[in-house]
C-alpha positions in Angstrom: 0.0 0.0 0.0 3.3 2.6 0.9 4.3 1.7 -2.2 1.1 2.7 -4.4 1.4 5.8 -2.2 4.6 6.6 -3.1 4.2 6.2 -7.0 0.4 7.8 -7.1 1.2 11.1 -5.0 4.4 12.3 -7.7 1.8 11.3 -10.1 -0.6 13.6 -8.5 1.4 16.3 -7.9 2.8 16.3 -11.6 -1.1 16.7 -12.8 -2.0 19.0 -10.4 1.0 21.2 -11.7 -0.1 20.7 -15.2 -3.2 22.3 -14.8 -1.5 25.4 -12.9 0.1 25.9 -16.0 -2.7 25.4 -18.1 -4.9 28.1 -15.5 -2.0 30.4 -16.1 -2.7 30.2 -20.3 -6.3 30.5 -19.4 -6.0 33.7 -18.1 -5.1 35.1 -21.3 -7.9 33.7 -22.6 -10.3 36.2 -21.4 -13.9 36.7 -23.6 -13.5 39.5 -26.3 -15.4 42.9 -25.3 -18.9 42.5 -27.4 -19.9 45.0 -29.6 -22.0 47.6 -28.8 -25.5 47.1 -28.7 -27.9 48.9 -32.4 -30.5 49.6 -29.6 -31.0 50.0 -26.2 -34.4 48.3 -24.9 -36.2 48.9 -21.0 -34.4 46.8 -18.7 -35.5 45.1 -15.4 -32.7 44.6 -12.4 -34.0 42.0 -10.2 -32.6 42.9 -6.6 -33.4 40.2 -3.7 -32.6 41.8 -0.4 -32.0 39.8 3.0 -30.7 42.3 6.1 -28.0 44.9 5.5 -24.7 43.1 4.6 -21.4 44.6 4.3 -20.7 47.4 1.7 -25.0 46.8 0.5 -25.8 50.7 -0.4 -22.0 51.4 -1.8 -23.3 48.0 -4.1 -27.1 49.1 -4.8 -25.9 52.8 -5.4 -23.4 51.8 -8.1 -27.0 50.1 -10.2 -28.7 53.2 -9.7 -25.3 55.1 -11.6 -26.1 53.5 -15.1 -25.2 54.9 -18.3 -28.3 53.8 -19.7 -31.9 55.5 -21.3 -34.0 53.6 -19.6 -33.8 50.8 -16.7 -35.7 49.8 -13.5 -34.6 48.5 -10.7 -36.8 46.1 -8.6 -36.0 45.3 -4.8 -37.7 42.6 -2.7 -37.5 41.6 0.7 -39.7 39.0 3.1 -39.8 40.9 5.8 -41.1 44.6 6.9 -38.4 45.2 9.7 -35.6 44.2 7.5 -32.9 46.7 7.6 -32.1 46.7 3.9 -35.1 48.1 3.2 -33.6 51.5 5.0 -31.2 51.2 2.5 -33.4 51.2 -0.4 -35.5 54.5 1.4 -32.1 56.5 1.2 -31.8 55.4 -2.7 -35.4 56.5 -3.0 -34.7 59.7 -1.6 -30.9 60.6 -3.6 -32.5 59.2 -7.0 -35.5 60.2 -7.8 -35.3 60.4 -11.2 -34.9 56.6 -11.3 -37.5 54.3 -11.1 -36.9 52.2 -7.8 -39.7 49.8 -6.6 -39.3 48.1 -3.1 -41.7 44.6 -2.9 -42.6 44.1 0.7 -44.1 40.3 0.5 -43.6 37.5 3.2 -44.9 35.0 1.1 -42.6 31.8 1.5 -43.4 28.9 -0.6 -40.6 26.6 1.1 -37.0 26.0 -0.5 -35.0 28.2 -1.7 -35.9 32.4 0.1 -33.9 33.9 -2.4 -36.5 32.8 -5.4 -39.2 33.2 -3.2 -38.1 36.8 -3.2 -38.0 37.2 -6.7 -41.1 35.6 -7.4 -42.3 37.8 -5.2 -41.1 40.8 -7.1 -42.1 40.3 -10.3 -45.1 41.9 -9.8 -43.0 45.3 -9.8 -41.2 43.9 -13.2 -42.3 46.1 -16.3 -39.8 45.0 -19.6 -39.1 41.8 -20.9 -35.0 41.9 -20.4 -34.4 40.8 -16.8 -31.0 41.3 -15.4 -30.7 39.3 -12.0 -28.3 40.6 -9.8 -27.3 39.2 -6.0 -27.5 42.1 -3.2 -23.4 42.4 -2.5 -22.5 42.7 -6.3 -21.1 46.4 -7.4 -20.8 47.3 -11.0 -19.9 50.0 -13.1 -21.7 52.4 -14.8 -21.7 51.0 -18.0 -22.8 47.7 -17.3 -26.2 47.4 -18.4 -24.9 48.6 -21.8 -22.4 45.9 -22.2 -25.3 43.2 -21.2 -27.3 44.8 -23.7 -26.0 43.4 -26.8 -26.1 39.4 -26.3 -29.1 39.2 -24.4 -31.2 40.4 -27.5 -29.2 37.9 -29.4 -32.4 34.9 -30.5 -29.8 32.2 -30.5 -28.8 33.3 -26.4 -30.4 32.0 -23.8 -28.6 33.6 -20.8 -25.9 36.1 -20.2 -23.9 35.8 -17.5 -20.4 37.7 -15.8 -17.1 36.6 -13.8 -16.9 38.4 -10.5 -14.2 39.0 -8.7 -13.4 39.7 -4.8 -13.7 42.8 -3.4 -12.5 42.1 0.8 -14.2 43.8 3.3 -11.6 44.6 6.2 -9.8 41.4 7.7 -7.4 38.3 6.8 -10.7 35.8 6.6 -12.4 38.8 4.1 -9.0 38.5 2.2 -8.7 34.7 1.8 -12.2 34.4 0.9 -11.4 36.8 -1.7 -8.2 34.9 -3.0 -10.4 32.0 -3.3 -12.3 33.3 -6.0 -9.8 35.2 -8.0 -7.3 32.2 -7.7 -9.1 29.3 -8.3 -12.6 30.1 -9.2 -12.0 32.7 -12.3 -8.8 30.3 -13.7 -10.8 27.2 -13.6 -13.9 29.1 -15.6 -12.1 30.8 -17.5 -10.3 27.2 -18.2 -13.3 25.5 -19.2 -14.5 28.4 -21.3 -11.6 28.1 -23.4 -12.0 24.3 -23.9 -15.3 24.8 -25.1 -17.5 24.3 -22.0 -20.2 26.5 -21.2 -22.0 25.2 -18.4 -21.9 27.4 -15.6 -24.2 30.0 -14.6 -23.2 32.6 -11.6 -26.0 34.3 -9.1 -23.0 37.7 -10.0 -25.3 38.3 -12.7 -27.8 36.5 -15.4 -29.4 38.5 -18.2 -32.3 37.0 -20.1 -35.5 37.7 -21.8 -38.7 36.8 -20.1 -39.6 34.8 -22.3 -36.6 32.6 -22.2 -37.4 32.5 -18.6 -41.2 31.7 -19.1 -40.1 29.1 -21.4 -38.1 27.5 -18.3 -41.0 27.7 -15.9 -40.7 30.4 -14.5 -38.7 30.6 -10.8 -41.2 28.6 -9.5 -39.4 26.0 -11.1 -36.3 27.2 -9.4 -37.9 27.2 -5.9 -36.5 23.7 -4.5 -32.7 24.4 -5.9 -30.1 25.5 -3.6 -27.4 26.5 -6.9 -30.8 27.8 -8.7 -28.3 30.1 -10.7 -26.6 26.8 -12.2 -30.1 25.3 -12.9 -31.6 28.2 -14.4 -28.5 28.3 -17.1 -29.0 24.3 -17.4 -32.8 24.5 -18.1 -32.2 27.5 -20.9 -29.1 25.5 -22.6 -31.3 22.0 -22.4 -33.7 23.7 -24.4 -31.3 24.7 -27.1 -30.2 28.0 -26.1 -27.0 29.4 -25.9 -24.9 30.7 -22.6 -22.9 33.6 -23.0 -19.9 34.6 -20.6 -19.6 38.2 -21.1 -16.5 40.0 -21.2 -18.1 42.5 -17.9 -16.1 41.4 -14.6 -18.3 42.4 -11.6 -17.4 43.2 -8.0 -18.8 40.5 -5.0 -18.1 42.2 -1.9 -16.4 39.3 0.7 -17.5 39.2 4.2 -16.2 37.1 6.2 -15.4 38.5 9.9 -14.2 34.9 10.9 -12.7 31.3 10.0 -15.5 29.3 10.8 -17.5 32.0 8.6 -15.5 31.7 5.7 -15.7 27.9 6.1 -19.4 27.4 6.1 -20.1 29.3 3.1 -16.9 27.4 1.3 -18.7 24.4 2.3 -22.1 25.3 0.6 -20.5 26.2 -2.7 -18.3 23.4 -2.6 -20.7 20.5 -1.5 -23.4 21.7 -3.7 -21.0 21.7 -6.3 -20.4 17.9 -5.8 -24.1 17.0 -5.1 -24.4 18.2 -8.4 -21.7 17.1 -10.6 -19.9 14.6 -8.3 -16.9 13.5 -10.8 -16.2 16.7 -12.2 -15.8 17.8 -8.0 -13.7 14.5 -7.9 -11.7 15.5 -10.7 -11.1 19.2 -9.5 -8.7 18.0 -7.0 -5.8 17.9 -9.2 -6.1 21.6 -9.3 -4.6 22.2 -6.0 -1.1 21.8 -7.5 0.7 23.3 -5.1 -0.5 21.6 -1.5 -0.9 18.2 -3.8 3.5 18.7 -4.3 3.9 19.8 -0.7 1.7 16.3 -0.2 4.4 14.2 -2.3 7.2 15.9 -1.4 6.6 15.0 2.4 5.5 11.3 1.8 8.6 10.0 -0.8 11.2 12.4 1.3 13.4 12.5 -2.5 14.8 15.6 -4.1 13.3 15.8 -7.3 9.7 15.7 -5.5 10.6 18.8 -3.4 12.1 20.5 -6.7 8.7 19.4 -7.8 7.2 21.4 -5.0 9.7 24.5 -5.4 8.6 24.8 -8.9 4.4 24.4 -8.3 5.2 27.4 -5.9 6.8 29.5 -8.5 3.8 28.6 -11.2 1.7 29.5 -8.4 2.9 32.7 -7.7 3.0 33.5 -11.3 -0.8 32.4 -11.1 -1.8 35.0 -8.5 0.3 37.6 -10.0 -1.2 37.5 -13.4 -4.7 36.5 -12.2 -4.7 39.6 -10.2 -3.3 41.7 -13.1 -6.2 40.6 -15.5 -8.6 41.3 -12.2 -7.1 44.7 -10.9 -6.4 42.9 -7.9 -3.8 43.7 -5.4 -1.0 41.0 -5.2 -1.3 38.9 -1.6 1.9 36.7 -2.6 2.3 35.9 1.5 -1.5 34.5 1.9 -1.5 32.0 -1.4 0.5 29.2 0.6 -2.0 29.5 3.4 -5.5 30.2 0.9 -4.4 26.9 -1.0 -3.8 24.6 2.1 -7.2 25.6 3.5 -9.3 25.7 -0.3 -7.7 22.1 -0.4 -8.9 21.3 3.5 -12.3 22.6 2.8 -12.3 20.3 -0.5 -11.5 17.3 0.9 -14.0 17.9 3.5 -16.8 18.7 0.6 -16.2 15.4 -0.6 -18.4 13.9 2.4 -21.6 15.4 4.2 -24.8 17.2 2.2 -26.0 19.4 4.8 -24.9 23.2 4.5 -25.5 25.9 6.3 -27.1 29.3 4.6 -28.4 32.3 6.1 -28.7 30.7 9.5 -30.5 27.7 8.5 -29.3 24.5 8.5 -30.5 22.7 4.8 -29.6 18.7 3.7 -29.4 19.5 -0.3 -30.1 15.9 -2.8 -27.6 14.7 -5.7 -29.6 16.7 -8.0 -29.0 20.0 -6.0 -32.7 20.1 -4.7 -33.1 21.1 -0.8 -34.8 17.9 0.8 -35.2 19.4 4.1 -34.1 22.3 6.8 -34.2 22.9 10.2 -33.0 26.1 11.9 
């Protein structure tokens, strides 16, 4: 058994630095700007709202900044006393000139809150291009403009946008942060490039109503935990087309401590398995780095930990030009630490289905569907 060991980990570590390099060639790989748009239809922003989070009106102002003729913006929320909806009185009042609906509406239909919310909302919803947007996402001003274009396009069924980190104060805030400019972005921006285009992200989706009428509306979202990845699945199994925009949007990352950053790893990542369980299996090759640290510890021989010197460099070089394409600032001294946990909270995604989101406790099925919750 020490044996297989010691053949299988080099092994390992050699694939996992393989796909560093090939994340590092991805990079440059980035979707060319669209053109603009011939017209300019009425948009519809789709804004579920839970509490006040970190950085929320800095994000909901920048949607209200748009370099664009005409837009709505639609905000829900479940509750009367929630304290976003202080936030959306204070947009109210600095932009009148804009139309801003709030949707007060506690109706809960079980599942999934968020798509409760914005089935909830639609009744504010006036134009027949929807841009869904989550509550902590900031965005320039010409975003809807460069949305515009594809999502008129017949052949497209959604249109959807990379996001990058943007850390709220705090190492936890930072390394969550990391995650997603590290090894999320390369490994879509990987697949993209191969030819895949099955993904979806809650950062943004841009369709036309009817595309999502066509779909069933959210209510047939309502029992899906990744209902972002399901809605892009339902469009594309019905022939349509997913675009990945060339628009990189801000997420602001919150996460004031480890077991914080942890749980809401352990959602993304374990949904991500429930879903596509190989694929997850397969993804652990891309921790190159902590896989060569692995090898170099358990066959003790020189070549391995020249193995490991080098899947640190091609790291390095992965951060550094990841957070050039990104406008990131450069953390070199937090990617040794950001990979060993990513790869801790992997292997622990690998067992379990229950995840924790918004306080509630939910066990989520194979096919991403919440089975059950208790708080």
């Amino acid at each position: 058994m020490a044996g297989w060991i010691a053949i299988a980990a080099p092994v390992a570590a050699v694939l996992g630095l393989a796909v560093l390099m090939a994340q590092v060639w991805a990079l440059g790989t980035w979707p060319a700007r669209e053109p603009a748009p011939a017209c300019l239809p009425p948009i519809s922003v789709l804004k579920p709202l839970y509490r006040e989070g970190a950085g929320l009106y800095e994000c909901l102002r920048s949607f209200c900044c748009q370099d664009y003729p005409a837009y709505e913006i639609v905000f829900g929320v479940h509750d009367a006393k929630d304290p976003a909806i202080a936030v959306v009185h204070r947009l109210q009042a600095e932009f009148p000139e804009r139309a801003l609906t709030l949707v007060i509406d506690p109706t809960r239909r079980g599942g999934n809150a968020k798509i409760d919310n914005l089935m909830n909302l639609m009744v504010g919803v006036h134009h027949d291009i929807l841009v869904l947007a989550d509550a902590d996402i900031r965005v320039g001003p010409d975003y809807l403009r460069r949305l515009a274009g594809p999502v008129q396009d017949a052949r497209v069924g959604i249109v959807t946008c990379l996001y990058r980190g943007l850390p709220a104060p705090g190492r936890w805030s930072r390394l969550g942060a990391l995650f997603i400019q590290d090894w999320f972005v390369p490994q879509v921006l990987l697949a993209h490039a191969l030819g895949s285009a099955d993904f979806a992200f809650g950062a943004t989706i841009a369709l036309r109503r009817p595309v999502l009428a066509a779909c069933g509306g959210f209510e047939a979202l309502g029992s899906q935990l990744a209902d972002d990845y399901a809605l892009g699945a339902r469009t594309r199994a019905l022939g349509w087309r997913t675009v990945l925009s060339s628009y990189c949007v801000d997420t602001v990352v919150c996460e004031p401590r480890l077991r914080d950053l942890a749980a809401h790893q352990l959602r993304w990542l374990r949904t991500i398995r429930l879903i596509n369980p190989w694929g997850y299996a397969f993804s652990g090759i891309t921790f190159g780095l902590p896989l060569a640290m692995i090898a170099a510890v358990i066959t003790g021989q020189a070549w391995v930990w020249g193995l490991a010197f080098l899947a640190l460099i091609v790291r390095l070089v992965l951060h550094s030009r990841a957070c050039r394409r990104l406008q990131a600032p450069r953390r070199f001294g937090l990617v040794p630490l950001a990979d060993v946990l990513l790869c801790g909270l992997w292997a622990l995604g690998l067992v379990g289905r229950k995840v924790r989101w918004r306080g509630t406790i939910l066990a989520v099925g194979h096919d991403g569907g919440i089975k059950a919750n208790r708080e």
